[in-house]
N, C-alpha and C positions, 0 to 999 in steps of 0.2 A: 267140270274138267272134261268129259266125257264127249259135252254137247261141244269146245274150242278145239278137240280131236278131231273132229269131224267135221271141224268147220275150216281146219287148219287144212285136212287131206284136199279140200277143194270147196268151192264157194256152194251154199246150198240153203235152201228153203225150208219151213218148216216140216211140214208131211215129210219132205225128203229124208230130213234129219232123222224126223220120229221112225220112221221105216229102216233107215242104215242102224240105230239103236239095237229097235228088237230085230233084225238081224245077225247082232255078234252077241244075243243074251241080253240084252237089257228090256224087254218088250212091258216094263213098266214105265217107262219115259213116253207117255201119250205127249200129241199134238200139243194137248191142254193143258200139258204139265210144263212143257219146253217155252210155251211163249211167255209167261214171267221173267223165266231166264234168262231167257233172249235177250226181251225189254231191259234187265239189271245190266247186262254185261252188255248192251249198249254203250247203258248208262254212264257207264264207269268207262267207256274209250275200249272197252277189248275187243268190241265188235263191233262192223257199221254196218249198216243195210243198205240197200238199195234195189227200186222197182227193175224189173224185167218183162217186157211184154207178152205173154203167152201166146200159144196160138189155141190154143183151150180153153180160153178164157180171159178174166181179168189179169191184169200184170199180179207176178207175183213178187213177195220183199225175200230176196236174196241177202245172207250176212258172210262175210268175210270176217276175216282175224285182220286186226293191226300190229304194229310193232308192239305196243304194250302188252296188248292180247300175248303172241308168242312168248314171250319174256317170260307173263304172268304163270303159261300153261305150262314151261321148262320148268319152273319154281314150286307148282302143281304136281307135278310129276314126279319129282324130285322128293316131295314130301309122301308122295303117295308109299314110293314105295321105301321109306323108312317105317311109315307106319304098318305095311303090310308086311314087313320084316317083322316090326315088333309081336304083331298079333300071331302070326306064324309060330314066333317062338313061343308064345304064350298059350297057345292050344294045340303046341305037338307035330306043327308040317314045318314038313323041310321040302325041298326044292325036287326031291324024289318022288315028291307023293305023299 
């Protein structure tokens, strides 16, 4: 959910992705951990890649969101935060602190 976040704010590459991560708190989401992901949610139409030529180097594979993608991550989001509501209640936070 995390990684179509971030893929949804603007089109981006790996390293990129792994770095906007452990930027807002997540800096357990390595390089190494996100390209499985990536690969699945290909897989599945939520995301598609495509080369861009560097001037750094080799092209690099950029992913965008598709329309199911967005759908998916509304649907995603949606659950998340039912479940974060649940768990709240269940160990005592409320929206105060």
């Amino acid at each position: 959910m995390c990684l179509m976040a971030v893929i949804r704010e603007e089109p981006s590459y790996g390293y990129e992705m792994a770095r906007k991560l452990s930027e807002r708190g997540l800096g357990l989401a390595s390089e190494g951990s996100i390209y499985p992901i990536l690969s699945r949610l290909q897989r599945s139409g939520m995301i598609e890649g495509y080369l861009v030529q560097s001037s750094e180097g080799p092209a690099r594979k950029y992913y965008r969101i598709t329309d199911k993608g967005r759908r998916s991550l509304e649907t995603w989001k949606d659950e998340w935060k039912d479940f974060r509501s649940a768990v709240d209640s269940v160990v005592g936070v409320d929206d105060a602190g």
